[in-house]
N, C-alpha and C positions, 0 to 999 in steps of 0.2 A: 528397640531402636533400629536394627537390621531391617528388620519385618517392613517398618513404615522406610526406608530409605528403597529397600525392594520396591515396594506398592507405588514410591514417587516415581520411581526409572520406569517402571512399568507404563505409567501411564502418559506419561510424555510420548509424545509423538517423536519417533526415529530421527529424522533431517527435520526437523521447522525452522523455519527460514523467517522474521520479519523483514521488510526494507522498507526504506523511507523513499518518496518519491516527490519530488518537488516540479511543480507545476505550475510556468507559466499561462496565464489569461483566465485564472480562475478564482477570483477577487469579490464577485458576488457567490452568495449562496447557492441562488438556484444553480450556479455551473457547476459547484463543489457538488452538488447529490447528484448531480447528473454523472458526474465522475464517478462517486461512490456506488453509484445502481450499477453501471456499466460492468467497473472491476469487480463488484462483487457475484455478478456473473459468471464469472471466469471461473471452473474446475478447480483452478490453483491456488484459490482466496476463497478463506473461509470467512476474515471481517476485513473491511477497510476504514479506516479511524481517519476523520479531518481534524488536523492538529488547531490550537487556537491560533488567534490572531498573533498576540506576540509573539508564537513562533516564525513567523512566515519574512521571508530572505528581503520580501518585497512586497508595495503594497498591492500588485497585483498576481504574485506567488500565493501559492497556497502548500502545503506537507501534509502528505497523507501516508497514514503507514499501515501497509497491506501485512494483514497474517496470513500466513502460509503454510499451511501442515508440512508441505512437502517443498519442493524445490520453489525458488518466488520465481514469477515469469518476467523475462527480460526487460527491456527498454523496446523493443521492437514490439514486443507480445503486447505492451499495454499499449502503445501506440495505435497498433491493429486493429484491437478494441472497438478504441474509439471512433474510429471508420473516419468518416467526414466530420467529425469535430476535432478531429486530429489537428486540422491547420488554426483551428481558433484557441483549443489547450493542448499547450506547448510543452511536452514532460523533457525536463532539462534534465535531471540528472534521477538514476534511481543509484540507490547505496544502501547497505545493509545497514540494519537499526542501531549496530552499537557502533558505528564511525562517525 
């Protein structure tokens, strides 16, 4: 039982970090994978998960929740990203996955 609790620590990655990220004006599809190709670009994201409908604050919000091996990237960081779509999808709030 040791052995295998070893083997789980081990394999876990040191800091991973999920956060949730909620994003106004991304209410169709095609904007939601435009989001997801973008972040999942990023160094600091290894997947980016579009939550379903019922989860979403609003009908033009969307939640997506970036995996992170290592430290997740700011609100600023994903903002930057996005370049000039920045002003059309709007990331209102990033928060860590278990809050």
């Amino acid at each position: 039982m040791r052995a295998i609790l070893i083997a789980i620590a081990i394999s876990l990655p040191a800091s991973a970090e999920n956060v949730r990220v909620t994003v106004d004006g991304a209410g169709c599809r095609t904007r939601q994978l435009a989001i997801q190709r973008i972040w999942e670009k990023l160094p600091s994201i290894d997947e980016v998960e579009i939550l379903p409908h019922d989860e979403r604050p609003a009908d033009n919000q969307r939640i997506f929740v970036l995996n992170c091996p290592g430290d997740a990237p700011s609100r600023e960081q994903l903002i930057e990203a996005l370049g000039r779509r920045a002003k059309h999808y709007r990331v209102l709030r990033v928060m860590p996955e278990g809050q």
